[in-house]
C-alpha positions in Angstrom: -75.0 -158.8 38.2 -77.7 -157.4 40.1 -76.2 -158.5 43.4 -72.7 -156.4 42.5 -75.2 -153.6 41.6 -76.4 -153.3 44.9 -73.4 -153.9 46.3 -72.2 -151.1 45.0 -75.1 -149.1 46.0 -74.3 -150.4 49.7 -70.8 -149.2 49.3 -71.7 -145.7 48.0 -73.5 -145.0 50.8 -71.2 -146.0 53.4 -68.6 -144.0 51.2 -71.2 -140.8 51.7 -72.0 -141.3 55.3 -68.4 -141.4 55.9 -67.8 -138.0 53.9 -70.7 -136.5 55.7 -69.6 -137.7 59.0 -66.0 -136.5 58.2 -67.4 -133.1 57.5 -69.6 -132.4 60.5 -66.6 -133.6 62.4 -64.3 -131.1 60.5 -67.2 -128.3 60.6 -67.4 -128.4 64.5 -63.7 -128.2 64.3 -63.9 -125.5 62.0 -66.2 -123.2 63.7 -66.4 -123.6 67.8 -69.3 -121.2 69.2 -67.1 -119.9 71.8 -64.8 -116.5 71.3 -61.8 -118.7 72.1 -62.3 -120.6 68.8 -58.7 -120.0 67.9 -57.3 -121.5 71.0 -59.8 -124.4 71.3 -58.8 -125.5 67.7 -55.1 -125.4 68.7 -55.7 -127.4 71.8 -56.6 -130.6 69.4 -53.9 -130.9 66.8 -54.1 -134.9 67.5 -57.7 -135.2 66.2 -57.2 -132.8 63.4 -54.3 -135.2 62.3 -56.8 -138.1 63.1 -60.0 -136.5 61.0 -56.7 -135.8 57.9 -55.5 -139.6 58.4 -59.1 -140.9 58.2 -60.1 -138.5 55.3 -57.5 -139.8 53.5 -57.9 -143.4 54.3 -61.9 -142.1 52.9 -60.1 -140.9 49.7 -58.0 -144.1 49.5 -61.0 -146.2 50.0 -63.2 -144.8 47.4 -60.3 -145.1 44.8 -60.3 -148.7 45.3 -64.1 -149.1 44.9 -63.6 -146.8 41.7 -61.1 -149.3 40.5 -63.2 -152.3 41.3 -66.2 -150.7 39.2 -63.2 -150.2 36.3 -62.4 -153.9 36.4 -66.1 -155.4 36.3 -67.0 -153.1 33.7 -64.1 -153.8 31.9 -65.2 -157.8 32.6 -68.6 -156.8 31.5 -67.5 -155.5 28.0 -65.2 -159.2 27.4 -66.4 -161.8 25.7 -68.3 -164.1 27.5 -66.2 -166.3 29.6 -67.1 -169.9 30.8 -69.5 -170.2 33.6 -66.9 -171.3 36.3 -64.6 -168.6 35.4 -67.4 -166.2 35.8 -68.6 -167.7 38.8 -64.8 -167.4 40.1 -64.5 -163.9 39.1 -67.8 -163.1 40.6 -67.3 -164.8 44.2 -64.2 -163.0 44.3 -65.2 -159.5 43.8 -68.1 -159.9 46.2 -65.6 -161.1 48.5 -63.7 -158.1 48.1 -66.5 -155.9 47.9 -67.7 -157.6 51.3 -64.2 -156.7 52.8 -64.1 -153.1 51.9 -67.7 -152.7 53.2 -66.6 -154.3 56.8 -63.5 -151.7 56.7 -65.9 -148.7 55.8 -68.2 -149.8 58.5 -65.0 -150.3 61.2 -64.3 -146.4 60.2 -67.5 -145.3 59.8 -67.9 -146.6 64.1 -63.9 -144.5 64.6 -65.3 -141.5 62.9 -68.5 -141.3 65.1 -66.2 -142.6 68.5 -64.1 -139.7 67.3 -67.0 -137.0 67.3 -68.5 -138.1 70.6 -64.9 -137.8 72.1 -64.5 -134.0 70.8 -67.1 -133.2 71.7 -66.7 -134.5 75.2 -63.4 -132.9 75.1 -64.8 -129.5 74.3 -67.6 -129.3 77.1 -64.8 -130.3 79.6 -62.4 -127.6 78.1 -65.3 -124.9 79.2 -66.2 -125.9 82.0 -62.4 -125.9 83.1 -62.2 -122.5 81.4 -65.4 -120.8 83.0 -64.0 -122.6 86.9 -60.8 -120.6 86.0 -62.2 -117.3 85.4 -64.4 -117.5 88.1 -61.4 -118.9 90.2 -62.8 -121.6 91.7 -61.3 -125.3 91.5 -63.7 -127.6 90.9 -62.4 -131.4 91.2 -64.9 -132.9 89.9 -65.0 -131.2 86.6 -61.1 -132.2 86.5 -61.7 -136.0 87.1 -64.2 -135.7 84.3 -61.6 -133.9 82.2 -59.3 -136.4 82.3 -62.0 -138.8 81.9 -62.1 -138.0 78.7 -59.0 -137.1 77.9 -58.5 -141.1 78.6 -61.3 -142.2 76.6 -59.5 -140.0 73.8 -56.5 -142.2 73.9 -58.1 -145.3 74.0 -60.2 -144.4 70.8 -56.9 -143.5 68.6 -55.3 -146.5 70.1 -58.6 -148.5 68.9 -58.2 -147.2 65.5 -54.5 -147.8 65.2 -55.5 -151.4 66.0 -58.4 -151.6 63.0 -55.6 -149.9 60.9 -53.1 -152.5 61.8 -55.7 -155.3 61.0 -56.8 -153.7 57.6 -53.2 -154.0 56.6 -52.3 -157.4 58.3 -55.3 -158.5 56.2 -53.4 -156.6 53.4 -50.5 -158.3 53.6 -51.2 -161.8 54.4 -51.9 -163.6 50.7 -48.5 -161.3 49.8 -46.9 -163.7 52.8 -48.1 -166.5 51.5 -47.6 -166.5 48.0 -44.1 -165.4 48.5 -43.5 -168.6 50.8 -45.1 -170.4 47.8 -42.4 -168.9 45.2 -39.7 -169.2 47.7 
């Protein structure tokens, strides 16, 4: 029981770093430095959809470690069950447990690629905006621009990928026990 306990201390924690993470990243969004705050905000409707999908795959996530607390304290409060049974039940709630905290971690690493790139994104977006006042082209800052602009796409492809895995791993005992039945 002790090991589920902290267990579940490991997963609260990842659930708060994600929140936290998820806020800074929708603070900065929120409330740019720059007078053009309105039109910087605009210029990134993709990760404000991103920072929404991963919120609520946050919200998602911590209703399924809500659940799992439900279930083993509802197991708790049963009468004692045989050893093996118990032992079953308990491998396979740390297994689960295990899962969810690898999938918190995978988001936890897109959250913080997705910060980095925004931020990226916004220096670039001055830069390009100061060269254009002043009138001068400046190629480099372009090449860096889209630099970034690439590394932003590869970072939401990334995270479609983990998504697709996360459900893939979803869906596979469905597979398989409908083969079984079929």
């Amino acid at each position: 029981m002790q090991d589920l306990a902290e267990l579940e201390r490991r997963i609260a924690a990842a659930l708060h770093r994600i929140g936290e993470g998820i806020e800074d990243v929708t603070f900065a969004a929120a409330s740019p430095s720059e007078p053009q705050a309105e039109e910087q905000i605009a210029t990134a409707p993709a990760d404000a959809e991103r920072i929404q999908q991963l919120q609520d795959a946050l919200s998602a996530e911590r209703h399924t470690v809500a659940e799992l607390r439900e279930q083993l304290e509802a197991q708790a409060e049963q009468a004692p069950l045989s050893p093996a049974t118990a032992d079953e039940d308990r491998v396979e709630l740390l297994a689960r447990i295990e899962k969810m905290t690898a999938q918190l971690d995978v988001q936890g690493l897109e959250i913080h690629r997705m910060r980095k790139t925004v931020v990226q994104l916004r220096e670039n977006l001055r830069g390009l905006r100061r060269a254009q006042t002043a009138n001068l082209a400046d190629p480099e800052q372009i090449n860096r621009a889209m630099m970034a602009e690439l590394e932003a796409i590869r970072i939401t492809r990334l995270s479609e990928v983990a998504e697709m895995d996360e459900i893939l791993t979803e869906l596979t005992p469905l597979i398989k026990e409908e083969r079984l039945d079929a």
